[in-house]
C-alpha positions in Angstrom: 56.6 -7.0 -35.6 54.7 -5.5 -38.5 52.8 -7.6 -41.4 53.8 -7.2 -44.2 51.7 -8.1 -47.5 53.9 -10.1 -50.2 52.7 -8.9 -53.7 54.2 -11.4 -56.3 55.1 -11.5 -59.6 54.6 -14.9 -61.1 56.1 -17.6 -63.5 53.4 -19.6 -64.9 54.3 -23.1 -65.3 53.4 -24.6 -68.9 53.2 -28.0 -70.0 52.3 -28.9 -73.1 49.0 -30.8 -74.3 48.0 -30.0 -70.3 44.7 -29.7 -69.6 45.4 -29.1 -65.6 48.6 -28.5 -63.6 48.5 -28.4 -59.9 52.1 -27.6 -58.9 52.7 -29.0 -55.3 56.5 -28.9 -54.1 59.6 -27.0 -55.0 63.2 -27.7 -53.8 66.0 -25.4 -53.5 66.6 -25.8 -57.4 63.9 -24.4 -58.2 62.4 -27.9 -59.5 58.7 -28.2 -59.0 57.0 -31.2 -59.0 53.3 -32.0 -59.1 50.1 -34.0 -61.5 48.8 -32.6 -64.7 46.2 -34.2 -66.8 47.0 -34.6 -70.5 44.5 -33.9 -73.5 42.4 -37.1 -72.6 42.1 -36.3 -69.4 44.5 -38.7 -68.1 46.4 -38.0 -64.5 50.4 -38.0 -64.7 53.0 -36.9 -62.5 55.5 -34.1 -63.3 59.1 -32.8 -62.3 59.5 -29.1 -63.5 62.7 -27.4 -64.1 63.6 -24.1 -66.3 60.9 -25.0 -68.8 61.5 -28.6 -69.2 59.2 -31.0 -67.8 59.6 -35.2 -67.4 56.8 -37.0 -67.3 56.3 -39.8 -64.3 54.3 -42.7 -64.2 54.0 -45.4 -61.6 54.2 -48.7 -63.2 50.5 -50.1 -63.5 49.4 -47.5 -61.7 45.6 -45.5 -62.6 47.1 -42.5 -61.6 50.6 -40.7 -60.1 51.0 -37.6 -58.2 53.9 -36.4 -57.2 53.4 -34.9 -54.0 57.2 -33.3 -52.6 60.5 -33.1 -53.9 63.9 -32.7 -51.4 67.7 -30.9 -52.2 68.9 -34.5 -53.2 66.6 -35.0 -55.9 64.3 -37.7 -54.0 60.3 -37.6 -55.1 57.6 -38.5 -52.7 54.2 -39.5 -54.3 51.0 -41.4 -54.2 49.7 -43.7 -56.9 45.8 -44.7 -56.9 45.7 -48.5 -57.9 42.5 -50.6 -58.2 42.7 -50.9 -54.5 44.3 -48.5 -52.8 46.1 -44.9 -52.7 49.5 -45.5 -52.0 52.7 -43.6 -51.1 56.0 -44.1 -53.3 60.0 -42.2 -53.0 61.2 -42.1 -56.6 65.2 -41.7 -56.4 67.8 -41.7 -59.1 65.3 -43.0 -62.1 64.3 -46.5 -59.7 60.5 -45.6 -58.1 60.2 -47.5 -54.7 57.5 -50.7 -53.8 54.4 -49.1 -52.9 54.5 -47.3 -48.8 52.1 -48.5 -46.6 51.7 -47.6 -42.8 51.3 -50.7 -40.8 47.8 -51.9 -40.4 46.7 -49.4 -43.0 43.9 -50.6 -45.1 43.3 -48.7 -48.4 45.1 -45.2 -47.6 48.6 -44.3 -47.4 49.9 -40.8 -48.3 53.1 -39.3 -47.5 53.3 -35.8 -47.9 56.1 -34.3 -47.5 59.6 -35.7 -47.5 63.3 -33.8 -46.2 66.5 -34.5 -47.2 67.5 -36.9 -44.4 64.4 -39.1 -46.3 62.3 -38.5 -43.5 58.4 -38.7 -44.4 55.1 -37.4 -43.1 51.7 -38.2 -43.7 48.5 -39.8 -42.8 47.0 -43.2 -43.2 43.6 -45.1 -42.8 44.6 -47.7 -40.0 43.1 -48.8 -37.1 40.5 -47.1 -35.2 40.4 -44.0 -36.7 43.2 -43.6 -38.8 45.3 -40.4 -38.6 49.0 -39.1 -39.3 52.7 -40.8 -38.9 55.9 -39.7 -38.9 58.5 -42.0 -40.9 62.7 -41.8 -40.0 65.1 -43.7 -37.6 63.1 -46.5 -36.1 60.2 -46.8 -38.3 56.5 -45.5 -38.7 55.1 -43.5 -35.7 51.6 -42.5 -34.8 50.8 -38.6 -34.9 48.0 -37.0 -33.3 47.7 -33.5 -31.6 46.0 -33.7 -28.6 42.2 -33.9 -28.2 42.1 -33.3 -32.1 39.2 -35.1 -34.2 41.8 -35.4 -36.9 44.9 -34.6 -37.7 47.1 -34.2 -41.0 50.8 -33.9 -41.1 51.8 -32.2 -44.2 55.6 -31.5 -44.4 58.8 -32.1 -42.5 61.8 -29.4 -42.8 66.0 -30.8 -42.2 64.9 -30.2 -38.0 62.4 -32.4 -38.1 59.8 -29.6 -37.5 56.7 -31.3 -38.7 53.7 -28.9 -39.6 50.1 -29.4 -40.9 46.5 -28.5 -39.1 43.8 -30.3 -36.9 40.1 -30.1 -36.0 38.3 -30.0 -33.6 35.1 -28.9 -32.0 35.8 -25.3 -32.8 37.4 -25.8 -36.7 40.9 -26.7 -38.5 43.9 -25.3 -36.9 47.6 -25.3 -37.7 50.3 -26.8 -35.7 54.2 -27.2 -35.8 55.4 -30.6 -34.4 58.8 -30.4 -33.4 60.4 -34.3 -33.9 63.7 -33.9 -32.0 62.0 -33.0 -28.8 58.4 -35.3 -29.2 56.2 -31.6 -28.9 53.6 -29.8 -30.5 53.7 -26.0 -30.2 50.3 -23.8 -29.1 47.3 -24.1 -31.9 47.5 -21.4 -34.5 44.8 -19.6 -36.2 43.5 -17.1 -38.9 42.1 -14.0 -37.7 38.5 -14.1 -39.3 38.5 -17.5 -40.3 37.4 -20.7 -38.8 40.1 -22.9 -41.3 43.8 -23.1 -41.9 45.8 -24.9 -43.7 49.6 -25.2 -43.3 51.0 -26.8 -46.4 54.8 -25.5 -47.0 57.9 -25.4 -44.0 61.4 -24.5 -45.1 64.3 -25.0 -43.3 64.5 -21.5 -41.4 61.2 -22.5 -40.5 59.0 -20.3 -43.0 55.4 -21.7 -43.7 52.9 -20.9 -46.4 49.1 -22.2 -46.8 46.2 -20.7 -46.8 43.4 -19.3 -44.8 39.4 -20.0 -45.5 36.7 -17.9 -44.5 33.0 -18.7 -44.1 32.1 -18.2 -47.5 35.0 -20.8 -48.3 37.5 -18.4 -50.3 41.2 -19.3 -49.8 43.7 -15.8 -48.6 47.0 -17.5 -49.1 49.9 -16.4 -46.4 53.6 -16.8 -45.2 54.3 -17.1 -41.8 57.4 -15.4 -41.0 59.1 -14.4 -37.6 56.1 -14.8 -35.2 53.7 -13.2 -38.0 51.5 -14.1 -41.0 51.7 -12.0 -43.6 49.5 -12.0 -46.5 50.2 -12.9 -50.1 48.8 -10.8 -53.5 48.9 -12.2 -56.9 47.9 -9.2 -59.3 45.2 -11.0 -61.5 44.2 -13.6 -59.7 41.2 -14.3 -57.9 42.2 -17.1 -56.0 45.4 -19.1 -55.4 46.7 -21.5 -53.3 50.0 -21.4 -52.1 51.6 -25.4 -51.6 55.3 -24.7 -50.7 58.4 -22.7 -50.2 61.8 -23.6 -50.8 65.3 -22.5 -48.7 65.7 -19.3 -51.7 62.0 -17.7 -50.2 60.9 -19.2 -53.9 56.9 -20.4 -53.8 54.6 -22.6 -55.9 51.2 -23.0 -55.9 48.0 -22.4 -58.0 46.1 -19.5 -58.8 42.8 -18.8 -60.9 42.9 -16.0 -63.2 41.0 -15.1 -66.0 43.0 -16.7 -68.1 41.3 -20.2 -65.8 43.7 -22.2 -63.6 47.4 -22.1 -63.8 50.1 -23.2 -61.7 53.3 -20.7 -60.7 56.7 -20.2 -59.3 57.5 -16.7 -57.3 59.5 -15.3 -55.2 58.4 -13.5 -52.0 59.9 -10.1 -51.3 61.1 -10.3 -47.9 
């Protein structure tokens, strides 16, 4: 099929007293949930919705980031103690006790969540850490085949699991599919030795990001066997993090108005 290029038109996100917003996740609601730091500098997680914005902090936590958000409202974070990074679901105002993947030792993040509550992410354990999959039956061990390292970034309502690898020859993306215990074919930028796949919806959309040589991020959709670029007029540099059910986006962008975080929607 032909590529198309999606040329946005953006909603910046604003929060006031921020000195940084990185937006991370948006559901079908359009609520966007990410970390900001405040005037001192301090790091707080963030639920985002038509201009409102609720502060969330871990309790005795040194820092929150709210990582992905799912159609019934549940939160998936980390929180960095004096310890540890640690994963957390935050569900109808109660936050959880602190995720840990068995045998972890300092490092737990889940990073993404769907709405059946199950989680992906990676951890530190035992030999060389890696990725896990959380749902019916407990934590299991991810790992696409003959890969250095791999990172499992979201999980859509069929259990399609995507995020990237390396190996020997650079970072490559990959869609896990749960149901059936698979991992499709490597896929790659053209031109670029690094991908990153960061955002699955559930018709099976995904955004992220591909990085040349010279380390410059081109963010992308990939739609219907195709990647299509993404254009933000103004900016020189974005990031795209997610995409929601609607074909709605979020990410970050640098401008010259300096960093800022956005909602759009993609054209097609």
């Amino acid at each position: 099929m032909a590529t198309n290029v999606a040329v946005l038109s953006v909603e910046v996100l604003a929060i006031p007293g921020a000195q940084q917003i990185t937006a991370n996740a948006i559901n079908d609601r359009a609520q966007v949930v990410g970390q900001f730091n405040d005037a001192n500098g301090m790091p707080h997680g963030f639920i985002y919705e038509d201009g409102s914005v609720c502060q969330l902090d871990y309790p005795n936590a040194r820092e929150t980031n709210i990582l992905d958000i799912n159609n019934r409202g549940q939160l998936l974070g980390l929180i960095v103690t004096a310890t540890a990074t640690l994963g957390f679901i935050y569900d109808r105002g109660m936050f959880s006790s602190p995720l840990i993947y068995p045998g972890a030792k300092t490092l737990t993040i889940p990073n993404g969540i769907n709405d059946r509550q199950e989680i992906v992410g990676v951890h530190d354990a035992p030999p060389h850490g890696g990725s896990f999959y959380y749902g019916v039956g407990g934590y299991k061990f991810l790992a696409y085949p003959g890969a250095q390292g791999t990172d499992a970034q979201r999980i859509n309502d069929s259990r399609q699991i995507i995020g990237d690898f390396t190996d020997a020859a650079g970072t490559h993306g990959f869609v896990y599919l749960e149901n059936v215990g698979a991992f499709t074919s490597a896929l790659n930028c053209p031109n670029a030795p690094v991908i990153a796949f960061r955002g699955i919806n559930n018709a099976g959309q995904i955004v992220g990001g591909c990085v040349d040589a010279q380390g410059n991020e081109h963010p992308f959709i990939y739609a219907d066997g195709a990647m299509h670029p993404i254009l933000i007029p103004g900016a020189t540099s974005a990031s795209v993090n997610d995409i929601n059910d609607r074909g709605q986006i979020t990410g970050t962008l640098q401008s010259a108005a300096g960093p800022q975080s956005f909602i759009a929607a993609v054209p097609f």
